[in-house]
C-alpha positions in Angstrom: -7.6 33.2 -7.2 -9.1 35.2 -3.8 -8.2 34.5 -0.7 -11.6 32.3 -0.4 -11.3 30.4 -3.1 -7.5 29.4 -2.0 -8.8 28.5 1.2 -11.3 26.0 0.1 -8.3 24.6 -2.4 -6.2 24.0 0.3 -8.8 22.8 2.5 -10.3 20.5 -0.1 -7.1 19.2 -0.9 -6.4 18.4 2.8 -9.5 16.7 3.3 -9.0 14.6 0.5 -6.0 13.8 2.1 -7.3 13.1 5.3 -10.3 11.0 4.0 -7.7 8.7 1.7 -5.3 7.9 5.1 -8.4 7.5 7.3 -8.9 4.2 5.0 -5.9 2.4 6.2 -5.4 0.4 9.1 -4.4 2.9 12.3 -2.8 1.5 16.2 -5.6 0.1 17.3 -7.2 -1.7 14.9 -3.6 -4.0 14.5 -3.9 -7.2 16.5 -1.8 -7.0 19.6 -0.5 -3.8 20.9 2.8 -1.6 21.3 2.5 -0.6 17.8 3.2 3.1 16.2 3.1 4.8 12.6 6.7 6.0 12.3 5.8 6.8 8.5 2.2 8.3 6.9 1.8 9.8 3.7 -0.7 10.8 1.0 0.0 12.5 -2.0 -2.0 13.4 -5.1 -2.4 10.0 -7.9 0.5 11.0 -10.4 2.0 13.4 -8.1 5.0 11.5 -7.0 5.8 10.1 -10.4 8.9 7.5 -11.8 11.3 4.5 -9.9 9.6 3.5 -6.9 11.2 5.5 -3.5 13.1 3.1 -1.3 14.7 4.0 2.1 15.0 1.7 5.2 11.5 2.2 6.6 9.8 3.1 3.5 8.9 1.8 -0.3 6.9 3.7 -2.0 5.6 2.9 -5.6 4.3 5.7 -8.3 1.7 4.5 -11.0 3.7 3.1 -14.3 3.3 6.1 -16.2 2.1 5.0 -19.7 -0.9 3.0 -19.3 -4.1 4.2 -20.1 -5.5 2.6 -16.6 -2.4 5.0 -14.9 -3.5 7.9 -17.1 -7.5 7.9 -16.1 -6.2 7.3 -12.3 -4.3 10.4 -13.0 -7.1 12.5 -14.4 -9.3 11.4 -11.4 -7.5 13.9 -9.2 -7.1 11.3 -5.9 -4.8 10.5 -3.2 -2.5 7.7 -3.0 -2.5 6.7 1.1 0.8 5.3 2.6 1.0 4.5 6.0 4.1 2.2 8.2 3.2 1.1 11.6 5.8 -0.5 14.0 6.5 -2.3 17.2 8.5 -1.7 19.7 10.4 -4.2 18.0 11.9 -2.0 15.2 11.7 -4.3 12.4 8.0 -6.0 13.0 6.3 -3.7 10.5 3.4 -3.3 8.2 3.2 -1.2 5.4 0.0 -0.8 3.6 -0.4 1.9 0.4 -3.7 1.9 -1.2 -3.9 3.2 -4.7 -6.8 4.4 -6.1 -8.4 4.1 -9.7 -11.3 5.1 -11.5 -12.7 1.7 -12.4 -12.4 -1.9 -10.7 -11.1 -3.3 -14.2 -8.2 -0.8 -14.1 -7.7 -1.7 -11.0 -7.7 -5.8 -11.5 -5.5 -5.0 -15.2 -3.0 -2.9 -12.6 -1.9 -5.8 -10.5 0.6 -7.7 -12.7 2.6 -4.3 -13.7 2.5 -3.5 -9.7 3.9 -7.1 -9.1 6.4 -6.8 -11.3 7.7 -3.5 -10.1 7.7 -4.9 -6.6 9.7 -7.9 -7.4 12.4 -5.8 -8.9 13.0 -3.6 -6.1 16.8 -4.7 -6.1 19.0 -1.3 -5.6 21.8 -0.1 -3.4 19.4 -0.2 -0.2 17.6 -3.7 -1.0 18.9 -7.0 -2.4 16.2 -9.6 -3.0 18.1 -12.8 -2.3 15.0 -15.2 -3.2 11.4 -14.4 -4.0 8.5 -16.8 -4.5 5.1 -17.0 -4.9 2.8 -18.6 -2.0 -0.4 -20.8 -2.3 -2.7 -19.3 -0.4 -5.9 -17.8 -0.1 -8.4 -14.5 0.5 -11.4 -14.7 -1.4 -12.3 -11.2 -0.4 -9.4 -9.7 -2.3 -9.7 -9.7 -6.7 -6.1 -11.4 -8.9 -4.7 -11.1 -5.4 -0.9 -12.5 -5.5 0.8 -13.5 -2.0 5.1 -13.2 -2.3 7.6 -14.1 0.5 10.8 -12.4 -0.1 13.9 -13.0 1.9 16.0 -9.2 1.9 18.8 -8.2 2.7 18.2 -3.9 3.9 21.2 -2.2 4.9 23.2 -5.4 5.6 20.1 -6.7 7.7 18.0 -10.0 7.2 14.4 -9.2 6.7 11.5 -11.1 6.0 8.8 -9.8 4.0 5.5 -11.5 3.5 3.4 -9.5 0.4 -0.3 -9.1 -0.3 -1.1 -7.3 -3.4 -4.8 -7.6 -5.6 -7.7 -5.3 -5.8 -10.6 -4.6 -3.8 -13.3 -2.8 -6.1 -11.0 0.1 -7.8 -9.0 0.1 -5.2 -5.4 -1.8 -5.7 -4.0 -3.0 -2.1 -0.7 -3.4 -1.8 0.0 -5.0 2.2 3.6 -6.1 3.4 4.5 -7.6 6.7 8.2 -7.7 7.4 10.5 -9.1 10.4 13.4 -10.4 11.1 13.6 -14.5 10.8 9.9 -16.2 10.6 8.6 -13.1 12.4 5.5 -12.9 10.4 3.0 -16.2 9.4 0.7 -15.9 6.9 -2.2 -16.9 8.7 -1.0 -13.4 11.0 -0.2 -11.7 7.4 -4.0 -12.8 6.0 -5.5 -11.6 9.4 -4.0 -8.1 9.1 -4.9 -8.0 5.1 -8.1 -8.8 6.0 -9.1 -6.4 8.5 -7.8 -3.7 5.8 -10.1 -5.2 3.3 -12.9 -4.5 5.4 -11.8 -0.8 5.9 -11.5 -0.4 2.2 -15.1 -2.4 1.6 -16.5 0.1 4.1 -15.1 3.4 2.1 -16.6 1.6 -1.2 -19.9 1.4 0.2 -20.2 5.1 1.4 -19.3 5.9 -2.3 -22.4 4.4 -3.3 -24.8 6.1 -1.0 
């Protein structure tokens, strides 16, 4: 490879990257203000591969490796986009992590092996003490699945209020975490939707 044709590698790459982060929520299009990204991320579908990462201010999931849905995802060459914004109040967080795949029915089939991972995050960081599914509602979101989880991280209480489902081929997975009853759903399903309109937005362009 020439010098030209590792220059338009690496900046093809880097666009990529930058066009899968510019799809998630940024500061100013949260409700309210004070808030930061303290975490950001993007890495290549298949990349970052095995047990889902977990640390204090980040969980990050990997595709299951042996479905076929995970292996076309794989072959498709995209970025996975991760992105943690924060208050001022440390814990009063969302995470969103968009993960891309090549058709919408791979991404619907996706969501029940993506729940399941996420309700067994349980390690040496993160005890779930309970975990239960919530009736509610967001028609604009496909198989979407809303979870309240009560975790203990590090010895601290937190909150977390899950939206996962698909949006085209595009699987969503949104959390909203606090201390106490920081979070309502009607706040969670406010935030999930503005991202749903981001990701609507990207799908569109795609077919232009």
């Amino acid at each position: 490879m020439n010098v030209l044709e590792h220059a338009i590698a690496v900046f093809g790459r880097w666009s990529k990257k930058v066009k899968s982060l510019s799809t998630l929520l940024y500061v100013e299009e949260l409700p309210g203000s004070g808030w930061k990204v303290v975490s950001e991320r993007a890495w290549r579908v298949g990349e970052f591969a095995g047990p889902p990462v977990q640390t204090k201010d980040e969980y990050r999931l990997s595709l299951e490796t042996e479905s076929e849905e995970s292996h076309r995802a794989r072959m498709s060459r995209e970025f996975v986009a991760y992105r943690v914004l924060k208050t001022k109040r440390s814990v009063h967080a969302v995470m969103t992590q968009l993960l891309p795949y090549v058709t919408e029915g791979d991404a619907a089939s996706s969501v029940p092996k993506v729940l399941k991972r996420l309700r067994g995050r349980s390690n040496k960081q993160v005890v779930v003490e309970s975990d239960m599914e919530v009736d509610e509602s967001l028609s604009a979101l496909s198989n979407t699945v809303f979870v309240e989880q009560r975790l203990k991280v590090h010895g601290e209480d937190r909150l977390l209020k899950l939206v996962l489902g698909n949006v085209g081929r595009f699987l969503l997975v949104l959390e909203c975490t606090d201390r106490g009853e920081g979070w309502s759903w009607e706040d969670v399903i406010a935030v999930a939707t503005l991202q749903i309109l981001k990701i609507q937005r990207t799908l569109e362009l795609e077919t232009r």
